[in-house]
KOLFI-228818 format. One record per residue (C-alpha): residue in one letter; residue number from 1; x, y, z. Coordinates in steps of 0.1 Angstrom, whole numbers, plus 5000, padded with zeros to 4 digits. Each point is the difference from the previous one (the first is absolute). Layout:
+------+------+------+------+------+
| resn | resi |   c1 |   c2 |   c3 |
+------+------+------+------+------+
|    a |  NUM |    X |    Y |    Z |
...
+------+------+------+------+------+
END
This chain:
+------+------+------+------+------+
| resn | resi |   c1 |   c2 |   c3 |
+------+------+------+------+------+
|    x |    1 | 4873 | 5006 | 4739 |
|    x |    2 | 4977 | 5023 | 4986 |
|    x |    3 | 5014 | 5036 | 4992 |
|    x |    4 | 4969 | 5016 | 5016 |
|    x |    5 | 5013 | 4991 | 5026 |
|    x |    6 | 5035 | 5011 | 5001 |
|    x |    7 | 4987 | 5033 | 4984 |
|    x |    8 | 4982 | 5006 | 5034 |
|    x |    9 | 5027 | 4994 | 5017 |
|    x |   10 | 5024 | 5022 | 4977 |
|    x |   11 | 4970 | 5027 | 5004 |
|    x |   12 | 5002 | 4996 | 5037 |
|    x |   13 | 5038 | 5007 | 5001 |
|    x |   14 | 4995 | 5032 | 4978 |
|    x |   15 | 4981 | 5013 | 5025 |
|    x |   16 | 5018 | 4993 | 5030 |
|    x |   17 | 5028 | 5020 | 4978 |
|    x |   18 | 4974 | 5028 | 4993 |
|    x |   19 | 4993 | 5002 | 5037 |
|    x |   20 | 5037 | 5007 | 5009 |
|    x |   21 | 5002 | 5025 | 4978 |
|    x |   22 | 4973 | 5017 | 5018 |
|    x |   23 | 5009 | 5030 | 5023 |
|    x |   24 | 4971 | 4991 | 5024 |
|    x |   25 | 5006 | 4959 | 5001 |
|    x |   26 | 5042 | 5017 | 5013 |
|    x |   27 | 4984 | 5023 | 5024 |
|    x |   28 | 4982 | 4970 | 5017 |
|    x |   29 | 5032 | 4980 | 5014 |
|    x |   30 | 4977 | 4970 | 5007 |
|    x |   31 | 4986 | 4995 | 4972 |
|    x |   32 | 5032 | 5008 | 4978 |
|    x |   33 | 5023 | 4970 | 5021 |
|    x |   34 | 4970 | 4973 | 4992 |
|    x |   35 | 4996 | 5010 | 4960 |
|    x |   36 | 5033 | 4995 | 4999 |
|    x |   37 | 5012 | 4971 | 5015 |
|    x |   38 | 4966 | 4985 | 4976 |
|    x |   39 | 5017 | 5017 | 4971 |
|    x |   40 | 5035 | 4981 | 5009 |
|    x |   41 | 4985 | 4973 | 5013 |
|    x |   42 | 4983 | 4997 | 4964 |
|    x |   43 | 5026 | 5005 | 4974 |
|    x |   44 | 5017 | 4967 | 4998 |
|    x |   45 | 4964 | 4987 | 4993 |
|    x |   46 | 4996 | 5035 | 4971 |
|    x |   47 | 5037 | 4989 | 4987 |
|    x |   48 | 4986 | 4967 | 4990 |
|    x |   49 | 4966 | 5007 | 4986 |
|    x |   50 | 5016 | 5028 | 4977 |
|    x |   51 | 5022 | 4974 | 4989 |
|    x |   52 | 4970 | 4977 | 4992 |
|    x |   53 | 4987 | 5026 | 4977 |
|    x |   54 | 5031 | 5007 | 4983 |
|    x |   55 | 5007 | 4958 | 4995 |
|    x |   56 | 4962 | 4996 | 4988 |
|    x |   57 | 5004 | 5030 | 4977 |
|    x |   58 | 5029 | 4985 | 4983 |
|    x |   59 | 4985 | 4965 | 5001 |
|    x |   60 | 4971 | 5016 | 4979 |
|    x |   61 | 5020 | 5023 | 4976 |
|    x |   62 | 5019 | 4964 | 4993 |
|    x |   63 | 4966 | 4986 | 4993 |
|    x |   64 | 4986 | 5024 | 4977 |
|    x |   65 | 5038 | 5003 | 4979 |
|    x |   66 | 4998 | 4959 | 5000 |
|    x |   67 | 4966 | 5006 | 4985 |
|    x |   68 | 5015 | 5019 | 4966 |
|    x |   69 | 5033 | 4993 | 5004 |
|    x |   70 | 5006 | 4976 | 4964 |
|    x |   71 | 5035 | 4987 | 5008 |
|    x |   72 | 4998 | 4966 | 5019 |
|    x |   73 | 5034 | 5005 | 5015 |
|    x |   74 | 4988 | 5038 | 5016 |
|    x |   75 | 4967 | 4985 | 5011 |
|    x |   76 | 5016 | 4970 | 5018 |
|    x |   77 | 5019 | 5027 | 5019 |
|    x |   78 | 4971 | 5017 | 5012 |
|    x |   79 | 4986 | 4966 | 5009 |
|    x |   80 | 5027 | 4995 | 5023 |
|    x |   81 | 5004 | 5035 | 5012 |
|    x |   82 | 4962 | 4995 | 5017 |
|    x |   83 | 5008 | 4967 | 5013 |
|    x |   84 | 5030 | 5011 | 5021 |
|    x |   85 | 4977 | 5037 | 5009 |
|    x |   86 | 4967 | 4975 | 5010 |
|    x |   87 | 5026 | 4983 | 5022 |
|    x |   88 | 5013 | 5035 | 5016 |
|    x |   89 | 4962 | 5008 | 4996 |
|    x |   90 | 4990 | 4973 | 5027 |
|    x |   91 | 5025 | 5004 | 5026 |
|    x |   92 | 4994 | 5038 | 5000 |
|    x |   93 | 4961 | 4990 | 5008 |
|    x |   94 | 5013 | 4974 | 5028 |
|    x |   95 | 5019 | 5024 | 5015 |
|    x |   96 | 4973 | 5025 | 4997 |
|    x |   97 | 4975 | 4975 | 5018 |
|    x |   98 | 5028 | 4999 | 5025 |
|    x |   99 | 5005 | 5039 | 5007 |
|    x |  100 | 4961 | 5004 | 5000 |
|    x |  101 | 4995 | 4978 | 5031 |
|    x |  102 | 4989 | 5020 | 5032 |
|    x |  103 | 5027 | 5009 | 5016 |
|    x |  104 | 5003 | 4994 | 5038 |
|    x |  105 | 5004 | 5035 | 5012 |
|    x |  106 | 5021 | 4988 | 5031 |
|    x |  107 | 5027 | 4985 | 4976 |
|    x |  108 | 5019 | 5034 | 4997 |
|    x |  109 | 5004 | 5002 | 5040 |
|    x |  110 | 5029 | 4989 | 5020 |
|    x |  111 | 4993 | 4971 | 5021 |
|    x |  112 | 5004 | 4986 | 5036 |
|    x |  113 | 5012 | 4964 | 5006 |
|    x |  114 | 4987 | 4983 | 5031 |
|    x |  115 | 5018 | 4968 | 5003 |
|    x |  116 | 4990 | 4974 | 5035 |
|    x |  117 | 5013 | 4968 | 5007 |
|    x |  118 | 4968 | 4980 | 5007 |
|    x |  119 | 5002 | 4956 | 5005 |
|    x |  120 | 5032 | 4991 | 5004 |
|    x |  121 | 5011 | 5018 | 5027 |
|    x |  122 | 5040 | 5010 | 4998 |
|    x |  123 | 5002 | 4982 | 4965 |
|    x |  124 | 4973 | 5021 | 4986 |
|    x |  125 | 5015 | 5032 | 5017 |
|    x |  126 | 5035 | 4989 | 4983 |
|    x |  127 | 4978 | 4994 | 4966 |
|    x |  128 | 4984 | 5040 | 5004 |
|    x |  129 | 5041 | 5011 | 4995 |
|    x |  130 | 5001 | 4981 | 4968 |
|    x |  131 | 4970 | 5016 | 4987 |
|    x |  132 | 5011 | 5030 | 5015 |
|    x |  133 | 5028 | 5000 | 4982 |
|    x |  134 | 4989 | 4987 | 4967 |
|    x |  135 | 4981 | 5031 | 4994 |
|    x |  136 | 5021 | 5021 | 5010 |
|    x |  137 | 5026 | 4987 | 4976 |
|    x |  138 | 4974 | 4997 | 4971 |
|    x |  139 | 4986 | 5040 | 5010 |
|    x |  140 | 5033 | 5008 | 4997 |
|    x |  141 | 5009 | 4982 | 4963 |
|    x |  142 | 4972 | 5025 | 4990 |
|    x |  143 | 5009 | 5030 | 5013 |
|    x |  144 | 4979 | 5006 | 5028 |
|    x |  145 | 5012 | 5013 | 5036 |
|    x |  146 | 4991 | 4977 | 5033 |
|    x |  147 | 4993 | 5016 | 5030 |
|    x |  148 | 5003 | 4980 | 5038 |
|    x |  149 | 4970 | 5011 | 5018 |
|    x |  150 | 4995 | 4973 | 5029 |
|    x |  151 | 5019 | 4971 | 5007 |
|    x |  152 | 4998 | 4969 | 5026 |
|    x |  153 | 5028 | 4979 | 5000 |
|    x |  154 | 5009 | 4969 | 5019 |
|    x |  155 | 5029 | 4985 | 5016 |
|    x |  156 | 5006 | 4974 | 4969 |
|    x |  157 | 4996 | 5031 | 4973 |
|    x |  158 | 4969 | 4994 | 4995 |
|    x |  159 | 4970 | 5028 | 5001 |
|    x |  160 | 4968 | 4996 | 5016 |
|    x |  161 | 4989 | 5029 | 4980 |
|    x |  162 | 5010 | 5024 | 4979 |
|    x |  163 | 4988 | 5029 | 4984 |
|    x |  164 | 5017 | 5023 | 4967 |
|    x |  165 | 4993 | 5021 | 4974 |
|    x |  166 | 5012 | 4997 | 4965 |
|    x |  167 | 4995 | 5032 | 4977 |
|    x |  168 | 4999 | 5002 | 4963 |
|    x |  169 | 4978 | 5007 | 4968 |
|    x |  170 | 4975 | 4973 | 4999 |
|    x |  171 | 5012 | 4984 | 5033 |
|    x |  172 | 4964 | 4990 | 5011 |
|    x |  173 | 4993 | 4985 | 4966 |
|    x |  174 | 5029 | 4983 | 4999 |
|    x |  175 | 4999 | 4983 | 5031 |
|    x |  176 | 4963 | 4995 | 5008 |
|    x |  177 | 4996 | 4967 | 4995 |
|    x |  178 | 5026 | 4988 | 5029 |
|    x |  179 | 4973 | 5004 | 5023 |
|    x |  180 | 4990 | 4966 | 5022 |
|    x |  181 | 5015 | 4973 | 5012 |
|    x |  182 | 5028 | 4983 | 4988 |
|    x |  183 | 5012 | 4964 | 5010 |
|    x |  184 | 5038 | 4987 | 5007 |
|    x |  185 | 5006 | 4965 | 4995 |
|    x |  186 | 5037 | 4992 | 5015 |
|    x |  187 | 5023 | 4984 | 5028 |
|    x |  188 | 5002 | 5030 | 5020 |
|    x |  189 | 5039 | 5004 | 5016 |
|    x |  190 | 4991 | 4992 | 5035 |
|    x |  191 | 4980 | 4965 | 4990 |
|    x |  192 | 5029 | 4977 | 5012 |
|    x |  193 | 4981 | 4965 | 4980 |
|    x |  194 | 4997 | 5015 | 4964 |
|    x |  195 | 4962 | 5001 | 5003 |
|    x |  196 | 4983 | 5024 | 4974 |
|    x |  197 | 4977 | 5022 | 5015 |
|    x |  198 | 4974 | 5027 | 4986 |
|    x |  199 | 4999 | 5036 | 5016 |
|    x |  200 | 4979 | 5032 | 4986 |
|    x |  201 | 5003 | 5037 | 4997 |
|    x |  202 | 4976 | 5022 | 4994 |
|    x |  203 | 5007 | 5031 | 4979 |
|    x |  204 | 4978 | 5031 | 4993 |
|    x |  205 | 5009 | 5023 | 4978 |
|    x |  206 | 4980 | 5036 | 5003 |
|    x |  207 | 4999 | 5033 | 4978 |
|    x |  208 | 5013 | 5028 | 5017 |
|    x |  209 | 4972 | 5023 | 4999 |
|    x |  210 | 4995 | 5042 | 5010 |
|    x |  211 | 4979 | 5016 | 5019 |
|    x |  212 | 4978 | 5010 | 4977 |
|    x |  213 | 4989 | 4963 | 4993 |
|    x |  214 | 4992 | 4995 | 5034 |
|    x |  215 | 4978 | 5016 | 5023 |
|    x |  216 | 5026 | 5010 | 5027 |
|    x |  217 | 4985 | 5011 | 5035 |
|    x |  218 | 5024 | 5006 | 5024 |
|    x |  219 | 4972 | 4988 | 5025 |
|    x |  220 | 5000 | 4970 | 4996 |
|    x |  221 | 5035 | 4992 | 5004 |
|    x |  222 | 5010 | 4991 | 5034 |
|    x |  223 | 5046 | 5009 | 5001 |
|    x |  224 | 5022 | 4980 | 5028 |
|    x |  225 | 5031 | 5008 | 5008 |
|    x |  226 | 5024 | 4970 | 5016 |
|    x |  227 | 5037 | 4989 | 5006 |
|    x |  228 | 5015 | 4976 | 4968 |
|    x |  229 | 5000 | 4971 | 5011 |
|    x |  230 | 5029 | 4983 | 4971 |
|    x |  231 | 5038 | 5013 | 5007 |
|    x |  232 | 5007 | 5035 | 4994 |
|    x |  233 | 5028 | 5007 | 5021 |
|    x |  234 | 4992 | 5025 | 5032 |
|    x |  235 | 4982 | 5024 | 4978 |
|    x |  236 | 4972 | 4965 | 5010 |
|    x |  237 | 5003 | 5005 | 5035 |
|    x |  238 | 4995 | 5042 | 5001 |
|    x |  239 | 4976 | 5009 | 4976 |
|    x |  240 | 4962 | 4985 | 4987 |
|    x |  241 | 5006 | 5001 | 4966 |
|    x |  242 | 4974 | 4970 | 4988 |
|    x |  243 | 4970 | 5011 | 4988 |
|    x |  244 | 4966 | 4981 | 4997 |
|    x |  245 | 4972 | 5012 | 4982 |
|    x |  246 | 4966 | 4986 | 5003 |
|    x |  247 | 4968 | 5006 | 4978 |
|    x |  248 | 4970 | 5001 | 5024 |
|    x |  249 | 4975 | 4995 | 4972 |
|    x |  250 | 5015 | 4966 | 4987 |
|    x |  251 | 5025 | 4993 | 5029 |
|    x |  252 | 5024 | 4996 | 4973 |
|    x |  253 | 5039 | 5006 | 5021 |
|    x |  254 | 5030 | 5006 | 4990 |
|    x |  255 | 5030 | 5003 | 5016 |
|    x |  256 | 5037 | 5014 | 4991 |
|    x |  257 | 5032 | 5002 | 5025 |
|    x |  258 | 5029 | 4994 | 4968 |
|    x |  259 | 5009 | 5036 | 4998 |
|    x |  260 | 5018 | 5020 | 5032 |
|    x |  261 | 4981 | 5030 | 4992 |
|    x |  262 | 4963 | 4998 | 5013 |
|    x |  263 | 4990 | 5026 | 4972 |
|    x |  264 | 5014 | 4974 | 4975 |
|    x |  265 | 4978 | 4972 | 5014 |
|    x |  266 | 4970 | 5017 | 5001 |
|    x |  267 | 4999 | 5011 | 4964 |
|    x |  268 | 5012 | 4964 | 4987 |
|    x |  269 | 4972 | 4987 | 5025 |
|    x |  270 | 4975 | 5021 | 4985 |
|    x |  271 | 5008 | 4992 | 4965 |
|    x |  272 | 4998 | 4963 | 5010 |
|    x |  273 | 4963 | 5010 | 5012 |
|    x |  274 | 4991 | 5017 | 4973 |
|    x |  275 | 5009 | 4971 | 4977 |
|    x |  276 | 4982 | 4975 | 5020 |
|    x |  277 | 4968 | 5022 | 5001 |
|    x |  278 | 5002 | 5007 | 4964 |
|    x |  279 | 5003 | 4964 | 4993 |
|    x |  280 | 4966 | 4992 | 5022 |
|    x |  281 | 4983 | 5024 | 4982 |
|    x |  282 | 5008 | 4991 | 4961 |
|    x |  283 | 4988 | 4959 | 5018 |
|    x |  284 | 4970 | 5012 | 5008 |
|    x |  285 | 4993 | 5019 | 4969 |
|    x |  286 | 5012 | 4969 | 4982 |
|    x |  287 | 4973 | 4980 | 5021 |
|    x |  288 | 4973 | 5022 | 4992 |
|    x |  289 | 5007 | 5000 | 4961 |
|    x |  290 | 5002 | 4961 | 4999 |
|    x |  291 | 4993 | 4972 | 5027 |
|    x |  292 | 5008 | 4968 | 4981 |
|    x |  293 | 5025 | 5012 | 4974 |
|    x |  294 | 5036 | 4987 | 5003 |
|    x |  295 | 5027 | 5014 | 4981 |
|    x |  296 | 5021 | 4973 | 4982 |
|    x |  297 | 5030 | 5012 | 5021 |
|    x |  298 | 4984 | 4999 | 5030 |
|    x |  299 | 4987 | 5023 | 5024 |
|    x |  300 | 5028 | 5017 | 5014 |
|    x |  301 | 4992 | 4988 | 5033 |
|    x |  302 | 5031 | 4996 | 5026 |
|    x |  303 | 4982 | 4965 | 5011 |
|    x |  304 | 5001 | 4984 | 4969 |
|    x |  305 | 5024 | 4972 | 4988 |
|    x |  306 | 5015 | 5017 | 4965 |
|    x |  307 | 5036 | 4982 | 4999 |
|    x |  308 | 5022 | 4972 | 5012 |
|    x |  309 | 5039 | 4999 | 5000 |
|    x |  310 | 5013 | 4967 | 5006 |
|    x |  311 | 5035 | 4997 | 5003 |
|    x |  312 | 5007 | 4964 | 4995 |
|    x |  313 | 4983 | 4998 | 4965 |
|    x |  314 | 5014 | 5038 | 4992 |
|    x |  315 | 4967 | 5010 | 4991 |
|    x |  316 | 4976 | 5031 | 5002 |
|    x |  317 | 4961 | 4994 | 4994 |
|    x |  318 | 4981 | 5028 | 4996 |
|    x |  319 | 4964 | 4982 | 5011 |
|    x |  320 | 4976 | 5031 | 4981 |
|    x |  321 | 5014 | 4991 | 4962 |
|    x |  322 | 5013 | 4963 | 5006 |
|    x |  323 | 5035 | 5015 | 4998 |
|    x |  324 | 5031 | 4976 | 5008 |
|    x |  325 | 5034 | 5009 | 4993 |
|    x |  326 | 5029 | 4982 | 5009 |
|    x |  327 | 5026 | 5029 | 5006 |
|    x |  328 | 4994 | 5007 | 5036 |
|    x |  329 | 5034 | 5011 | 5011 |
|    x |  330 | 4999 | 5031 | 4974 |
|    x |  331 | 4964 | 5009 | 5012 |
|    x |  332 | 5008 | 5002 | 5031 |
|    x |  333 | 5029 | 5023 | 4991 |
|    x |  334 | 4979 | 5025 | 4982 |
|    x |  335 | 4992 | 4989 | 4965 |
|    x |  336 | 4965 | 5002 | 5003 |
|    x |  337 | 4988 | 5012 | 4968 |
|    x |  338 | 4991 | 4962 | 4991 |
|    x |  339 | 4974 | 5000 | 5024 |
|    x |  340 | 4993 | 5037 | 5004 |
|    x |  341 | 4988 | 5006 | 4959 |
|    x |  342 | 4980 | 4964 | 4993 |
|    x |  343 | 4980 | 5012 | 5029 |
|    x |  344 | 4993 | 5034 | 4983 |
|    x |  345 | 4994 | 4987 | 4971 |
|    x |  346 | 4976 | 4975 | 5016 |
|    x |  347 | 4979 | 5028 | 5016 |
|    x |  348 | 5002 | 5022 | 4964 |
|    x |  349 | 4987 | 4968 | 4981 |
|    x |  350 | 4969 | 4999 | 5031 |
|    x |  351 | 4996 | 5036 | 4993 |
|    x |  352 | 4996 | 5002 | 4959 |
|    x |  353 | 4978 | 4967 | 5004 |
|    x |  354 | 4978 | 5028 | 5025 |
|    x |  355 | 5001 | 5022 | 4974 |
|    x |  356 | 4990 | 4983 | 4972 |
+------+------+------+------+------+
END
């Protein structure tokens, strides 16, 4: 990499630092929060190229002694002095090429997991509370908090459908890729002959976005009011506490009865809302800037096949990267990291091979 252009991008981070040192760039709140979350967002990527120039520096003052230096013994030390920097040299630049990718500006955002039993009928509702809880168990291995929003159980322990947040630093990026369909392969506990069958889930997985992103008019949103119809003790019976929000525009609905309060269910609702309409709007934008191109790890589309647990062979295929591994019992308990970074990586490779 050529130091042109790490040069720009040191000049660029100088005056990011100039322009937070300027009265008038504080004064304009705005403006101040954006330069620097850029400027934060930036220094890992500053940290490395500075430490490009200071390896390449040495690499040539090593060079140049090498080229007077008489004693054979002095100058084979230099030699290998610039073999081990060239080495340091290289995975500085490929971690460079890394850090300068675009990044996805929804990664930082807290996300909203949608999780629906779909073929399969109660076997595929009790497959949702696996998934359900391998993420929550693999959010929480990294720190992040989960949030119940909606749930739909049913009388096996199954769920229909079931809706949560997890929060976190980097939560959408993290877990971005879960979106589609994924396929169970086992003898489900009430097949009495031992027969494998196949069910499917869908998950989506949406940035939680704020208002700002969206172009809220309170308008268009038709608000219901209703009785929970799940158990909730007499409080059920007394008071309409379910809440179901509908987007004229789109018809898009969403509805939300877990909480007691009504106040409670209307903001998760809404947040659910603003999700889904984010999420149609970054489609269409995506549909606009590209009709045939298909990203290596798929389109992020809730109807598409991405994985397949089968529980006789204890294995995992991830169907976007030809991924099989053969350690489905710790998957499904959380360790998902051998699925979750290949798949990054995948998309990172697609994205320098853009680039270049």
């Amino acid at each position: 990499m050529k130091n042109e252009i790490l040069t720009l991008k040191l000049d660029e981070y100088m005056e990011m630092e100039r322009l937070l040192a300027d009265p008038k760039t504080a004064n304009d709140t705005k403006k101040y929060k954006e330069i620097s979350k850029k400027y934060s967002d930036m220094t890992p990527l500053i940290e490395k190229i500075r430490s490009v120039f200071t390896v390449r520096k040495n690499i040539e003052e090593n060079s140049d002694m090498m080229k007077t230096e008489k004693d054979a013994e002095m100058k084979n030390l230099f030699f290998e002095e610039n073999k081990q920097l060239k080495l340091l040299e290289d995975t500085l630049v490929s971690e460079i090429n890394v850090l300068l990718i675009p990044k996805d500006p929804n990664d930082d955002k807290n996300v909203i997991f949608e999780i629906r039993a779909g073929t399969g009928g109660e076997e595929a509702a009790l497959f949702a509370a696996v998934l359900f809880r391998m993420y929550k168990k693999y959010a929480e291995t990294k720190g992040y908090a989960v949030e119940s929003i909606d749930f739909h159980p049913t009388e096996l322990g199954g769920f229909k459908e079931m809706i949560f947040g997890i929060k976190g630093k980097n939560s959408y990026g993290l877990f971005k890729f879960e979106s589609g369909v994924h396929r169970v392969q086992r003898v489900p506990s009430t097949e009495n002959s031992g027969r494998i069958h196949t069910s499917a889930v869908t998950v989506a997985v949406l940035p939680e976005v704020e208002d700002v992103e969206l172009d809220i008019i309170e308008k268009d949103f038709k608000i219901d009011i209703f009785h929970a119809s799940g158990a909730g003790g007499q409080n059920v019976n007394k008071v309409a506490t379910a809440v179901r929000i509908t987007h004229l525009p789109t018809n898009t609905v969403v509805v939300c009865q877990d909480e007691r309060s009504q106040h409670k269910n209307r903001e998760k609702a809404m947040r659910i809302m603003k999700a889904r309409l984010y999420e149609q709007k970054v489609k269409e934008q995506q549909a606009e800037i590209s009709k045939s191109r298909k990203d290596l790890v798929g389109t992020g589309d809730r109807s598409e096949r991405i994985r397949t647990y089968n529980y006789p062979e204890r294995r995992v295929t991830d169907h976007r990267i030809n991924l099989t591994l053969y350690k489905l019992e710790a998957i499904v308990d959380g360790e998902l990291d051998d699925i979750i970074i290949p798949l990054r990586d995948e998309d990172n490779k697609r994205k320098l091979l853009e680039m270049s």
